[in-house]
Structure formats: structure tokens, C-alpha cells
C-alpha positions as CSV (number, residue, x, y, z in Angstrom):
1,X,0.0,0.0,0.0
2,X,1.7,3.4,-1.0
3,X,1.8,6.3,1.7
4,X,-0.7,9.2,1.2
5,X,-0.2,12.1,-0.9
6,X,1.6,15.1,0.8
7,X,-0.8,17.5,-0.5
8,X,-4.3,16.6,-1.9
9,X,-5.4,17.3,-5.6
10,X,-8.1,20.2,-4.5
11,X,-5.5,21.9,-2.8
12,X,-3.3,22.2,-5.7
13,X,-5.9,22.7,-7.8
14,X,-6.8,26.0,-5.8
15,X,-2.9,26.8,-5.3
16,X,-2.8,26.4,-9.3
17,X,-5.9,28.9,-9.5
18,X,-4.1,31.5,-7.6
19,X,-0.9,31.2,-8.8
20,X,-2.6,31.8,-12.5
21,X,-4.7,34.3,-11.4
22,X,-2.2,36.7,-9.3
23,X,0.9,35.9,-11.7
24,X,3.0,34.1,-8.4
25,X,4.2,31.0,-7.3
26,X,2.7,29.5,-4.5
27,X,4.7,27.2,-2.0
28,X,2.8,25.2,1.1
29,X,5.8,23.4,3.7
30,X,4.4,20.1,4.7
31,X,6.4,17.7,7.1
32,X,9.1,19.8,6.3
33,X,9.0,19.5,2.3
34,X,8.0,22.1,0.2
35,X,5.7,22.2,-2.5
36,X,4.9,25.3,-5.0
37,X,3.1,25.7,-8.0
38,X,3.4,28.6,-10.6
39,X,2.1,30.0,-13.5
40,X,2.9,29.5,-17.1
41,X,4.6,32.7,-18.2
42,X,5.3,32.5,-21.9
43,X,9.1,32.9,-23.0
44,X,10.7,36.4,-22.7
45,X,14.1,35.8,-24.2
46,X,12.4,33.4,-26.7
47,X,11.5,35.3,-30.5
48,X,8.2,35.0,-31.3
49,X,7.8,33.8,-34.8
50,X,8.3,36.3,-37.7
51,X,5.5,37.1,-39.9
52,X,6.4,36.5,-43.7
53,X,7.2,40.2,-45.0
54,X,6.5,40.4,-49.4
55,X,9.4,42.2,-50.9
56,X,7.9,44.9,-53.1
57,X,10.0,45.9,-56.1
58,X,8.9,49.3,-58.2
């Protein structure tokens, strides 16, 4: 028989909410591990893709 989760799946469903919601990671200590959940923040340093620019010759 495994050992029960650390953390139950409505509570990181509601961590995840927040964290989405306010931008932040969130981090519960339980039994003296840490758990944290954050948001997914697109890229910064990664380009977005370039649109397809038509040379025009006159």
C-alpha cells in the first residue's frame, strides 16, 4: 500500500488557480517538504515567430 499524498489534488488545484490568477508561485511546507506551484509565463528571451514580410519591387 503506498503512503498518502503530501498534499491533496483540491488543494493544488486552488494553489494552481491562484498562482494563475495573481501571476505568483505558491509554496505550502508540509512535514518539512515544500511544494509550490506557478504559472505559465510564456518565454521572454524566446522570439516570437516572424510574420512572412513580401518584398515589393517598383
Amino acid at each position: 500500500m503506498s503512503s498518502p499524498a503530501l498534499v491533496k489534488q483540491s488543494d493544488l488545484k486552488r494553489m494552481a488557480d491562484v498562482a494563475k490568477a495573481k501571476g505568483v508561485t505558491v509554496w505550502i511546507e508540509v512535514n518539512g517538504r515544500r511544494v509550490g506551484v506557478s504559472p505559465d509565463i510564456p518565454k521572454i528571451h524566446s522570439p516570437d515567430e516572424l510574420d512572412v514580410v513580401e518584398e515589393v519591387r517598383l
